[in-house]
C-alpha positions, -999 to 999 in steps of 0.1 A, spaced: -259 -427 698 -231 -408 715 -215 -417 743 -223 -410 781 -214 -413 815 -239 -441 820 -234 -471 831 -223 -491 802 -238 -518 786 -226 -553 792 -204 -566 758 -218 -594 746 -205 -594 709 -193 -635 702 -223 -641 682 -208 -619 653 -182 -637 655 -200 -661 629 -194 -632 604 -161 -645 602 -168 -681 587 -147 -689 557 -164 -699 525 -151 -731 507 -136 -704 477 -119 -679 500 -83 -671 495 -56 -648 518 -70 -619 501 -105 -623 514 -86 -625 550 -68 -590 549 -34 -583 545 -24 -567 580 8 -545 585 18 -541 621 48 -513 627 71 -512 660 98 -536 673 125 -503 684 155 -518 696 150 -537 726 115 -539 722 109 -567 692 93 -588 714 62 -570 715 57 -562 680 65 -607 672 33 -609 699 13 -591 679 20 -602 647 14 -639 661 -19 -628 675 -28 -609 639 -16 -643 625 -35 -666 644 -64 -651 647 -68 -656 610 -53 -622 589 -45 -634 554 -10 -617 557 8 -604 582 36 -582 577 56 -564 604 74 -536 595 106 -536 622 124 -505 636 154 -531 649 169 -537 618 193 -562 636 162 -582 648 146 -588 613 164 -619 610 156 -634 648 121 -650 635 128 -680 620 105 -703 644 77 -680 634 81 -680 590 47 -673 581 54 -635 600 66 -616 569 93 -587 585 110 -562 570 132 -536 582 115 -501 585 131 -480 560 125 -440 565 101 -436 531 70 -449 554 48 -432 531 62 -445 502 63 -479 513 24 -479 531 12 -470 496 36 -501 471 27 -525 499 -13 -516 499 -26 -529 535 -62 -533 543 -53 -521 581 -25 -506 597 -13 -511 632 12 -491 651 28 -488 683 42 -525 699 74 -513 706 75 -483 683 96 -466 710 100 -426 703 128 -426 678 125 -400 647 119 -433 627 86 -436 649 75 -406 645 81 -410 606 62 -442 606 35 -427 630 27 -398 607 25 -415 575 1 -440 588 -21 -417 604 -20 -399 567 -29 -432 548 -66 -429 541 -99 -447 541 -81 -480 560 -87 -490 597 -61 -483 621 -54 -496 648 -32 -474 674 -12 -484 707 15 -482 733 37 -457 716 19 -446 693 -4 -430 717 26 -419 740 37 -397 705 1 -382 702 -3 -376 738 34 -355 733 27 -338 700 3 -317 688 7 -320 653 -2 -356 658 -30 -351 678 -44 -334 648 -37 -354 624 -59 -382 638 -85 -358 647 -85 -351 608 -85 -385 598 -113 -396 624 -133 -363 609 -122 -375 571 -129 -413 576 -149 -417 609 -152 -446 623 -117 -461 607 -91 -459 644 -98 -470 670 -69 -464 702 -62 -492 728 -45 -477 757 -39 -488 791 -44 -464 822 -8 -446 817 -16 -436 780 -52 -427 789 -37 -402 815 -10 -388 796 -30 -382 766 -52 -362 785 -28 -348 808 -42 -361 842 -32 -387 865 -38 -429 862 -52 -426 896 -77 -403 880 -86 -422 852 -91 -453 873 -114 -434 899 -134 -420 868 -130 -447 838 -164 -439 821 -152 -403 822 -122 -405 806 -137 -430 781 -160 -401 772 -133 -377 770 -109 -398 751 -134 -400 725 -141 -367 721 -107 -357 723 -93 -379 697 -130 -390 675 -119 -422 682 -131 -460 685 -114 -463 722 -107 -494 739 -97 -481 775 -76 -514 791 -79 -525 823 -107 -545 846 -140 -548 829 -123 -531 797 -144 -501 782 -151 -492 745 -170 -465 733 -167 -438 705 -181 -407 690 -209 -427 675 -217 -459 700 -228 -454 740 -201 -472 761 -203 -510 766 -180 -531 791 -164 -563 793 -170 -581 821 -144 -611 813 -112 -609 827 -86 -618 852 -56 -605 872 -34 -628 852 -37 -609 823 -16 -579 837 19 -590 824 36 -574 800 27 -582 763 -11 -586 768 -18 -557 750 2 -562 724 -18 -593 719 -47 -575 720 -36 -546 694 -25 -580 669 -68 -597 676 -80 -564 663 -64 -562 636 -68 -595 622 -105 -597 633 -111 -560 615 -92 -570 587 -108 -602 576 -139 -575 587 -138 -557 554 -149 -587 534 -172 -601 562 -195 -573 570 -180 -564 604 -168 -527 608 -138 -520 630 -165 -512 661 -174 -546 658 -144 -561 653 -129 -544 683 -156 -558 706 -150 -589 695 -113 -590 695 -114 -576 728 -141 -600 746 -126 -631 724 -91 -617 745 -105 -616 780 -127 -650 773 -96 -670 764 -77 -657 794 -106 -668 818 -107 -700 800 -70 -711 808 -70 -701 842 -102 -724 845 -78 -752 834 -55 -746 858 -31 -721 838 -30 -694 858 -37 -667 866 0 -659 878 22 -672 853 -5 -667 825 14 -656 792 2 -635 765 17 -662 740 -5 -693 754 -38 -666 752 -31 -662 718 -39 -699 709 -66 -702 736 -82 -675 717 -79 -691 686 -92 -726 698 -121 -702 708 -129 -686 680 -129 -719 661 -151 -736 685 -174 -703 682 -179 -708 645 
């Protein structure tokens, strides 16, 4: 099925969830080992909320690879994250450390060193990746990366799926967010096509579609989940659920629906206990979601 300007499809994907359950044998490896790249000065914070989503939500590692070198060492209430300082052989280091899915963009900023780190993970093959935030502000700017996931998606479809919010739908293609939030099932359609992409277009009743599935909705949700670091959280569920995906039958479409239902669920569920929605933080949504997804199973 491709996808159309339809209406979409109500999500309703927590049932797959119990592909997920652990047998009594499994080890980290059976989990996925996750690397998430971004942190640019200034901006750690939003790549430690992903990596504690990617690490709660059950990944087997998680590894963050940190553009602030000087903030490598600020994580020591946190020291299951594994954090490294980005070095500029991204290539080099992608292939020695082996991932089962690459992340990108929490606070990649648009340094050379992003770029660098942006390219070499849209060049590692046959792996799911998961792009975001900066990532798909570098895309939306440069050709050549534009490309380069259009090859990859053509190489290895199914294998990226791209997150963004309004702002990065409309810069990536070139129109206005006032635009994309009159036409949403448009621009889901035209952001797959543009970039072959899963895409996970943010915002109220969030939207997923993709070269190869009709467009479903998510009709969870709640104003107190616009604050900043939400969709880092987000980009961190993915990639944990996809990861430990790989081993439990459940390809990156699915895992995205999940990860992105299991998101807006857990928000609705603390405000209905009185935690929100203003004041609702992406760090106490990570552990409602993981309370969730333990209850699901």
């Amino acid at each position: 099925m491709t996808a159309s300007t339809q209406e979409p499809v109500e999500l309703a994907s927590l049932d797959l969830i119990q592909h997920l359950k652990r047998r009594p044998s499994e080890h980290k490896g059976d989990a996925g080992k996750v690397v998430i790249i971004g942190g640019a000065p200034g901006m750690a914070g939003a790549l430690v909320l992903a990596g504690n989503a990617a690490l709660h939500l059950g990944a087997g590692w998680t590894i963050l690879e940190m553009l602030d070198h000087t903030s490598t060492q600020a994580l020591l209430d946190q020291p299951e994250l594994m954090v490294r300082a980005a070095g500029n052989n991204a290539a080099e280091l992608l292939i020695k450390t082996n991932p089962d899915l690459i992340a990108i963009g929490p606070g990649l900023g648009n340094s050379s060193l992003a770029y660098t780190w942006l390219q070499a993970s849209l060049a590692h093959p046959n792996i799911p990746l998961v792009l975001d935030a900066d990532a798909l502000n570098l895309i939306a700017d440069n050709k050549a990366l534009l490309l380069a996931l259009q090859n990859r998606n053509q190489q290895f479809p199914g294998l990226s799926v791209i997150t963004p919010h309004p702002g990065e739908a409309a810069r990536l293609l070139n129109i206005s967010s006032e635009q994309v939030q009159d036409q949403r099932q448009v621009t889901l359609k035209s952001l797959a096509q543009l970039t072959g992409s899963i895409v996970a277009l943010k915002g109220r009743h969030t939207l997923i579609a993709s070269p190869q599935h009709s467009s479903v909705q998510c009709m969870q949700g709640n104003p107190g989940m616009g604050t900043g670091g939400m969709g880092d959280v987000l980009t961190g569920s993915i990639a944990a659920i996809a990861a430990q995906g790989i081993r439990h039958q459940l390809d990156l479409w699915s895992s995205t629906c999940i990860a992105v239902q299991l998101h807006a669920s857990a928000a609705d569920g603390l405000v209905n206990k009185g935690i929100g929605p203003i004041g609702l933080t992406p760090s106490e949504t990570i552990l409602e979601m993981r309370s969730m997804l333990n209850r699901l199973l």
